[in-house]
N, C-alpha and C positions, 0 to 999 in steps of 0.2 A: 536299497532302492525299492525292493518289494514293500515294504514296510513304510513306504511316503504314501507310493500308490493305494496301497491298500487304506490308509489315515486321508487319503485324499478320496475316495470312494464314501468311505463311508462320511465323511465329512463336508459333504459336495458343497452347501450354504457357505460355511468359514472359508473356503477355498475362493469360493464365488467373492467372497466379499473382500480378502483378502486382495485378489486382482484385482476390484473396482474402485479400492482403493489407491493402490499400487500405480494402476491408472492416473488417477486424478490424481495423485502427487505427481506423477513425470509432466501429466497436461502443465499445470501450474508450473513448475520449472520451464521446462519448455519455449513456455509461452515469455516467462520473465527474462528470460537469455537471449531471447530474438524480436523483444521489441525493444527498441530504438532506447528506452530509457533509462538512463543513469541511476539505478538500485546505489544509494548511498545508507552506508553503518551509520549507524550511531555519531560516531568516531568524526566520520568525513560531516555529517550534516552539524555537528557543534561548528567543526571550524569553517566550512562554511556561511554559517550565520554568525560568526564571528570576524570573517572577511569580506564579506558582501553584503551588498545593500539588497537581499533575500526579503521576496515575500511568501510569508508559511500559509498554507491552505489547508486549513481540516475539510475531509469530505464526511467526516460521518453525520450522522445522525442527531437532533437537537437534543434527544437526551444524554446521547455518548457525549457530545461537545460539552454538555453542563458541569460533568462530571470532572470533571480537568482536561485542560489541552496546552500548546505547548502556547506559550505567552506571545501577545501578540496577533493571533491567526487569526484568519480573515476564512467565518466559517459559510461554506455553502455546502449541503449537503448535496452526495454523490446524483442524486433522485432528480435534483433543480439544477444541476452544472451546465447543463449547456444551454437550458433559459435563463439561467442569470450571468453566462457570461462577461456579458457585457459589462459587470461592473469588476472584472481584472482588466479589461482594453487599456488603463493606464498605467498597468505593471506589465503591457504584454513586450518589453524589450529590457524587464526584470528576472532576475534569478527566481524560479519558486518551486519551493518544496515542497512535495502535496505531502499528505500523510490521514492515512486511515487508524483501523485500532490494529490488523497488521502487515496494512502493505497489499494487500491484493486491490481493494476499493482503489484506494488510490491511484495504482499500477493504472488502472481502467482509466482515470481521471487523467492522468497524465499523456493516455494516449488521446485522450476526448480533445485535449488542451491543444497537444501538438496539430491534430486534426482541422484548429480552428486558429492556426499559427503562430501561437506561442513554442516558441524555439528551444529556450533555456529552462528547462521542465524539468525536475528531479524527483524519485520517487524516496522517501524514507521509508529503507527494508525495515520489517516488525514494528513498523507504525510507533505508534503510542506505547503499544504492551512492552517494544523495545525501548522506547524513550524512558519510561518508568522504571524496567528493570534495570539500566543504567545507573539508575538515583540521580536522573538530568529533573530539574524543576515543571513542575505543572501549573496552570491558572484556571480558579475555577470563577473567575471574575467575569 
């Protein structure tokens, strides 16, 4: 026990950083457990979009979207989501599954979505990055 203390003295920055870290991984958790949103795997979001007439939302970025996204997605970035709205209003009593590159942006988007009453909101945990290391299909169309 003397011997952390003492590694922990002289090492005040790594200690410091270590906890702010530490930090912000619990915030993140946290935060994903206690909002209202359905974190769906991989797993559940294939069959999902296999059972349901699902509309998929990418929120990132116009160069992440170019890059491949999942087929299909109707892309607005996270930045313009709630001024462009308006053009989901016709899927707003549709299944939709946002998805980022891993899942946090989206998280957000999903809460933006419910906020402006879209009900049936699903987040895809590990985004894209998850969707990819799967070996589930990309479109860079």
């Amino acid at each position: 026990m003397s011997q952390l203390i003492e590694f922990a003295g002289n090492n005040l920055i790594l200690v410091t950083a270590l906890a702010v870290i530490a930090a912000l991984i619990l915030k993140t958790e946290i935060g994903l457990k206690l909002s209202n949103v359905p974190q769906l795997n991989v797993n559940d979001a294939v069959r999902l979009l296999n059972d349901d007439d699902v509309v998929v939302l990418d929120v990132r970025e116009n160069n992440e979207y170019s890059s491949g996204h999942i087929r299909n997605a109707i892309h607005i970035p996270m930045a313009s989501l709630t001024k462009r709205a308006n053009e989901l209003e016709k899927h707003k009593n549709k299944t939709i599954l946002t998805y980022c590159r891993s899942g946090n942006r989206s998280n957000g988007a999903c809460r933006t979505l419910n906020k402006l009453g879209f009900e049936h909101v699903n987040n895809l945990a590990g985004g894209i990055m998850g969707w990819t290391s799967a070996n589930l299909p990309i479109s860079k169309k």
